[in-house]
C-alpha positions as CSV (number, residue, x, y, z in Angstrom):
1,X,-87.8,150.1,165.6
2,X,-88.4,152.8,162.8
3,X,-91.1,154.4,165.3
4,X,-88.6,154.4,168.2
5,X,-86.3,156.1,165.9
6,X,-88.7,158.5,164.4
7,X,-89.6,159.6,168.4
8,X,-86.0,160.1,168.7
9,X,-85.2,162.2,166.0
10,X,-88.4,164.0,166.7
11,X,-86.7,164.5,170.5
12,X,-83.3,165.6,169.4
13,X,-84.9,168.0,167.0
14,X,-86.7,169.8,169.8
15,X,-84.0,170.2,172.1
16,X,-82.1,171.7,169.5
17,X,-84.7,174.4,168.9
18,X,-84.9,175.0,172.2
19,X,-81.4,175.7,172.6
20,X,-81.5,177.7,169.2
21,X,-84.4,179.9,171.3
22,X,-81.3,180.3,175.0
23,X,-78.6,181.7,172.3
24,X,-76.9,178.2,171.7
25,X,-75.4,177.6,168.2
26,X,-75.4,174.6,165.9
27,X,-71.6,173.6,166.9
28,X,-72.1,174.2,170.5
29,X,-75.1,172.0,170.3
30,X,-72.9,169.1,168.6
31,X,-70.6,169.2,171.0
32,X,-72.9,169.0,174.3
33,X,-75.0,166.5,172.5
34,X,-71.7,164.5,171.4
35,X,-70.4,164.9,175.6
36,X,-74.0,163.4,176.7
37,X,-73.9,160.3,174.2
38,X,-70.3,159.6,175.5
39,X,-71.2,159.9,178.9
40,X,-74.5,157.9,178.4
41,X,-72.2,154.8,176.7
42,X,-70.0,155.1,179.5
43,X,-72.5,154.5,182.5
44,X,-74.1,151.5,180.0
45,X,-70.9,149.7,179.5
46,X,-70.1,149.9,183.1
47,X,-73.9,148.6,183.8
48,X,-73.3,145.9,181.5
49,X,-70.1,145.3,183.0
50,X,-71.6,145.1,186.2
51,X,-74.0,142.9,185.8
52,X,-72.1,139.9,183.7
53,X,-69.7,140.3,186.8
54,X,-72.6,139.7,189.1
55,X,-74.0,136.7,186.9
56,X,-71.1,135.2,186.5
57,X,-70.5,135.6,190.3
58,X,-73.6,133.9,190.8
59,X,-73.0,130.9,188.4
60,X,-69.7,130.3,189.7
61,X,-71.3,130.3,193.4
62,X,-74.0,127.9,192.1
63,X,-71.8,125.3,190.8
64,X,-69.4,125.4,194.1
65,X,-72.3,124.4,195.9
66,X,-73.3,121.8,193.7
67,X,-69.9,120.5,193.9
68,X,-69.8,120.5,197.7
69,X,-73.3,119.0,198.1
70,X,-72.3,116.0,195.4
71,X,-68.8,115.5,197.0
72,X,-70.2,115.6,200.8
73,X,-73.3,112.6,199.4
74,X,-71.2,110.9,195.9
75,X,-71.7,107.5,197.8
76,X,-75.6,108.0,198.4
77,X,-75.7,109.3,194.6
78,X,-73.5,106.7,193.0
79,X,-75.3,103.9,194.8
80,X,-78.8,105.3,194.0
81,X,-77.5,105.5,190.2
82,X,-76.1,102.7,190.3
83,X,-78.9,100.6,191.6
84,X,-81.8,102.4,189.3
85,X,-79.2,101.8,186.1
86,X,-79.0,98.3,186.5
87,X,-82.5,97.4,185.5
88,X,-82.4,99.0,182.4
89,X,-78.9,97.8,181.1
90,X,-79.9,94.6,180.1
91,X,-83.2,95.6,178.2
92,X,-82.0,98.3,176.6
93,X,-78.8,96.1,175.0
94,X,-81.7,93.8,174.3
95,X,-82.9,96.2,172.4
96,X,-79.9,97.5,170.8
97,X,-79.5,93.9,169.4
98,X,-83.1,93.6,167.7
99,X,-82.5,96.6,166.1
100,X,-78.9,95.5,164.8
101,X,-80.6,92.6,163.6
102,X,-81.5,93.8,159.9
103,X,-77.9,95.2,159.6
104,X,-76.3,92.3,160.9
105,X,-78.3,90.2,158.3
106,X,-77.8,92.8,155.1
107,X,-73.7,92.6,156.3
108,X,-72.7,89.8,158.0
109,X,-68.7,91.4,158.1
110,X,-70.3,93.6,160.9
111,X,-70.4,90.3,163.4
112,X,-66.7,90.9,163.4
113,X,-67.4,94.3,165.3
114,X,-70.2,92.9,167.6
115,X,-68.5,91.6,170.2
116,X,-68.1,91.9,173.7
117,X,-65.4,90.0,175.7
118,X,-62.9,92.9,174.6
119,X,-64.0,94.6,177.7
120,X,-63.2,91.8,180.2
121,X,-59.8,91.2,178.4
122,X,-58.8,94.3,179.1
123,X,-55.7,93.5,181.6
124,X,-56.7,96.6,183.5
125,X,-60.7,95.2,184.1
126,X,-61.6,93.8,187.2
127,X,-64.4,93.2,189.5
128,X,-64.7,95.2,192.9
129,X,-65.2,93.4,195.7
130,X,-66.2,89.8,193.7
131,X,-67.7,86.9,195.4
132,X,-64.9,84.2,195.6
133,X,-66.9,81.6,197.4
134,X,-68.4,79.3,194.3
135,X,-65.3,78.6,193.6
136,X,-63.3,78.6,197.0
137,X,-64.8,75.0,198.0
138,X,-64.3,73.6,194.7
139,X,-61.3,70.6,195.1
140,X,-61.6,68.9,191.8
141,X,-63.6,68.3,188.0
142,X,-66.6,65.7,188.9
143,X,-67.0,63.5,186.4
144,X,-70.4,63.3,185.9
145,X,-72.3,60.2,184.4
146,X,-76.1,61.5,183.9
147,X,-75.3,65.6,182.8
148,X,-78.9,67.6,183.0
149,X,-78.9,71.1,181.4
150,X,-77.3,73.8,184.0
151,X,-79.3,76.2,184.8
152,X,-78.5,77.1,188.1
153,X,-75.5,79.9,189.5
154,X,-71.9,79.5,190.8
155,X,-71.9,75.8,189.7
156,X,-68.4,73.6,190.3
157,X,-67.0,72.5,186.7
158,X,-67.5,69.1,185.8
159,X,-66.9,66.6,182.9
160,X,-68.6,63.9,180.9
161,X,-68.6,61.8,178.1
162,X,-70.6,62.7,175.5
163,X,-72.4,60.8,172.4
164,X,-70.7,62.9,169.7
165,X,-68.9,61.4,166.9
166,X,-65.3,62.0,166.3
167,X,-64.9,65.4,164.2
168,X,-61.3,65.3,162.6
169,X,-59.7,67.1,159.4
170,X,-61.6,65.3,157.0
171,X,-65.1,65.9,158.3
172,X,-64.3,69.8,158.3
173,X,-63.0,69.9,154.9
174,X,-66.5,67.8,153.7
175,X,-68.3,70.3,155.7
176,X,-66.7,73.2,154.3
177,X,-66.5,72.2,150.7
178,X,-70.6,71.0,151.0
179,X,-70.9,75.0,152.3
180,X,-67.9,76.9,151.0
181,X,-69.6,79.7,149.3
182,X,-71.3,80.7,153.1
183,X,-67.9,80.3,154.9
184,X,-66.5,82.4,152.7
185,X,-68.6,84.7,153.0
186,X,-70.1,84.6,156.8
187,X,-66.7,83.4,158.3
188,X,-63.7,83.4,156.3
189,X,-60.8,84.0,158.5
190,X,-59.3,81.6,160.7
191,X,-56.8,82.9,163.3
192,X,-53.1,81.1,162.9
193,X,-51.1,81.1,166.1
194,X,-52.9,84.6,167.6
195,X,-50.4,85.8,165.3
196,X,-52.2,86.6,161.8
197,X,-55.3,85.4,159.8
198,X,-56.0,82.6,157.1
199,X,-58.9,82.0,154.9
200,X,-60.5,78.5,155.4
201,X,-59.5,77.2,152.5
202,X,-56.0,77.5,153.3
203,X,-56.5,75.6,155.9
204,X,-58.5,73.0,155.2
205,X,-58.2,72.6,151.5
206,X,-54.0,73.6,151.1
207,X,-51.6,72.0,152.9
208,X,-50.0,74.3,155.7
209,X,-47.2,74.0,158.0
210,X,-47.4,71.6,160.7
211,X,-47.5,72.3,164.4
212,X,-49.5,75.2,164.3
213,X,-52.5,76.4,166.5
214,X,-55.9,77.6,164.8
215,X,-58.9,79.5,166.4
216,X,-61.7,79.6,163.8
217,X,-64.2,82.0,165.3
218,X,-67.9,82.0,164.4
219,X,-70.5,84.8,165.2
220,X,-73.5,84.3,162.9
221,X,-76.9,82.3,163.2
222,X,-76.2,80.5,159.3
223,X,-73.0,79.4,160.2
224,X,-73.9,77.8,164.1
225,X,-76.8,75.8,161.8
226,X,-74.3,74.6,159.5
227,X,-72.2,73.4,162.4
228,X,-75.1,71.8,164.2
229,X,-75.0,69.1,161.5
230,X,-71.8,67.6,162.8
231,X,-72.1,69.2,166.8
232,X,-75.5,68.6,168.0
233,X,-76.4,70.6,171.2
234,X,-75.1,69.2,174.1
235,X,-76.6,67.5,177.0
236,X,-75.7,70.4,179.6
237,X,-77.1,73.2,177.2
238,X,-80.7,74.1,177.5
239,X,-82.4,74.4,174.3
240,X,-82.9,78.1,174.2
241,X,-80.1,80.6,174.9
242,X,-77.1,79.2,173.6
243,X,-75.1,81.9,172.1
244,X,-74.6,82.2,168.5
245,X,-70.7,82.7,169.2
246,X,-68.9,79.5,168.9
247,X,-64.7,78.5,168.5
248,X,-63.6,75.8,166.6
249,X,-60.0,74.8,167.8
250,X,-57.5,73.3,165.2
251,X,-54.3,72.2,167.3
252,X,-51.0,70.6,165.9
253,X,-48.7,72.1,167.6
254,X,-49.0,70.7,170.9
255,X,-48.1,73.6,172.7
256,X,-50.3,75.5,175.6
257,X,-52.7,78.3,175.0
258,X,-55.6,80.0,176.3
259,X,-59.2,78.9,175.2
260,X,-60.8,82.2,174.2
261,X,-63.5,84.0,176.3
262,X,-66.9,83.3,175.3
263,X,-69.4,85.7,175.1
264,X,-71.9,83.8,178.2
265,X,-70.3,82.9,181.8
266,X,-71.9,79.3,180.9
267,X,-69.1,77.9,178.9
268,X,-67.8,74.5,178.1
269,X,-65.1,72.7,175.9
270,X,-66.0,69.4,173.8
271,X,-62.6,67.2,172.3
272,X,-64.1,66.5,168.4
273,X,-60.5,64.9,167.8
274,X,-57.8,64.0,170.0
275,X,-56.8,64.3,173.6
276,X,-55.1,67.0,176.1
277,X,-54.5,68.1,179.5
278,X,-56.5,71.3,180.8
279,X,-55.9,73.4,183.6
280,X,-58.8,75.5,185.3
281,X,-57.4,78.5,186.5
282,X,-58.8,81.1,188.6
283,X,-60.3,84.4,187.7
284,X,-57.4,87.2,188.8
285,X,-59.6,88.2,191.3
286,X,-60.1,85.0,192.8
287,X,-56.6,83.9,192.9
288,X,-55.7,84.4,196.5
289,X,-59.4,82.2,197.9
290,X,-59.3,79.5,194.6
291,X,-57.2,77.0,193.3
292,X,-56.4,75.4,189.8
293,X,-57.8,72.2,188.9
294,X,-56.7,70.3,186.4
295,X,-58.8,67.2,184.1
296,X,-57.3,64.7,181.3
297,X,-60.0,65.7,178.2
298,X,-60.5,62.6,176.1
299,X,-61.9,62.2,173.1
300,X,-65.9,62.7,173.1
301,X,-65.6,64.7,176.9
302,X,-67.0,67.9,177.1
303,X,-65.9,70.2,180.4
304,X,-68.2,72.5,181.3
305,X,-67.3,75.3,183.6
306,X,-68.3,79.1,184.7
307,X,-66.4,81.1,183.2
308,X,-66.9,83.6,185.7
309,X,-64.6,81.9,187.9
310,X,-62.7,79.5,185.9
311,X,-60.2,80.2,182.8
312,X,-59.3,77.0,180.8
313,X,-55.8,76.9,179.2
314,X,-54.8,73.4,177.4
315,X,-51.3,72.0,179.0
316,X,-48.3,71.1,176.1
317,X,-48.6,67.8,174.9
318,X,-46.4,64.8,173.6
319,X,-49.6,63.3,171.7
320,X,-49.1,63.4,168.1
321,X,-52.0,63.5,167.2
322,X,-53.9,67.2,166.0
323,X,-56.4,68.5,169.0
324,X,-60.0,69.4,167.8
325,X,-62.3,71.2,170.0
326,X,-65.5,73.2,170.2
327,X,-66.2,75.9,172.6
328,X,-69.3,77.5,172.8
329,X,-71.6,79.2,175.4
330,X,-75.1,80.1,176.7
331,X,-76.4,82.2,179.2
């Protein structure tokens, strides 16, 4: 730069003496010399003018072409994406989780955030162009007498009676006071009438109102252990993939509600205590091809049902007596 400048100078100098030499004075110099810069700016800015006009001519021609050519083939694209996505959603979210697995373990208050059924509870969600058969030649619940674990696709709900002991009030409270200081820790709210949350202890240990409905959610590998000492796995449930997401279902107040959405299609419901009336309805999207079934759940009977088709809701009762139930998943 300093030699560019030095060349300059050296050039400007020159010219000068050689107008000096054709009778030209110092001010008439500065003035020509002046006229030429201006004139030289001027043709540069238009230059530079011109060509940004050009490029962005150019850009703006480039991206309207893109945009036709994606418009006139956005099916062949979308399908192609589509398809080549796929196969990497599920290992990469496998990887997501063994990576939140150290976090999850350091702060177990972060299981709270790891969920996914928020998605498909979104009243606006639904599935394009879903296939309706499965469920479209299902008539009733079987009652099934020998269950084997379900492994296979699009199978009808059934029920069965199960080998597990009755679970009422007083075997929670045991459980929780032999493990209090991890439920309060790993899991200590308990939902009260989808309205607002309670601790477990004021649940089990302090006497609440009657007729109310509880949803105790759980969402980490210490508690489902715990829980395993009064629910064993169940027949139907194959011993590896059951989800760590479970419900525990506290009902006095005999009125209906939803059972909650569970993180696996593979879901079922098993009475602990008490008896009710459940309805299977459809999925929205299956409404018009399916129709609602509807089982007496005893004591000791666990429903199992895809959950892909089929959303349980338990019917108002008369019974007195409070309604325990476990819902849990696998995929």
């Amino acid at each position: 730069m300093n030699e560019s400048f030095k060349n300059y100078s050296k050039s400007v100098q020159e010219l000068k003496k050689e107008c000096a030499e054709h009778g030209i004075n110092e001010e008439e110099f500065k003035k020509l010399y002046f006229e030429t810069l201006g004139s030289i700016n001027k043709k540069e800015i238009q230059n530079t003018t011109r060509s940004k006009l050009y490029s962005k001519k150019r850009k703006l021609l480039l991206i309207l072409v893109l945009l036709i050519v994606t418009a006139c083939s956005f099916k062949y694209i979308y399908n192609n994406i589509l398809c080549n996505l796929q196969e990497f959603i599920y290992p990469g979210l496998r990887l997501i989780r063994k990576i939140s697995i150290p976090f999850i373990s350091l702060f177990p208050a972060l299981t709270e955030l790891y969920q996914e059924p928020c998605l498909i509870q979104n009243p606006f969600f639904t599935v394009v162009d879903m296939d309706c058969w499965p469920c479209s030649t299902v008539g009733n619940v079987h009652k099934v007498f020998d269950p084997q674990p379900v492994h296979q696709q699009n199978t009808a709900p059934f029920v069965y009676q199960s080998n597990q002991p009755e679970v009422d009030m007083n075997v929670l409270r045991e459980l929780y006071l032999r493990n209090k200081d991890t439920f309060d820790k790993e899991s200590s709210k308990m939902l009260m009438n989808n309205n607002f949350y309670l601790s477990p202890s004021q649940v089990l240990l302090q006497k609440t109102e009657d007729k109310n409905l509880y949803i105790w959610k759980i969402n980490n590998i210490n508690i489902a252990r715990i829980l395993r000492q009064i629910i064993p796995r169940a027949k139907v449930v194959p011993k590896f993939g059951q989800s760590t997401e479970r419900y525990i279902i506290i009902d006095s107040s005999h009125d209906t509600f939803r059972i909650p959405d569970t993180e696996c299609n593979f879901a079922f419901l098993l009475s602990l205590s008490g008896a009710r009336t459940v309805t299977l309805s459809p999925a929205e999207e299956c409404k018009h091809q399916c129709k609602s079934l509807k089982i007496d759940l005893k004591e000791s009977d666990l429903l199992w049902y895809n959950w892909w088709y089929w959303r349980p809701v338990v019917q108002q009762s008369n019974d007195n007596t409070t309604f325990i139930g476990h819902v849990g998943s696998y995929c």
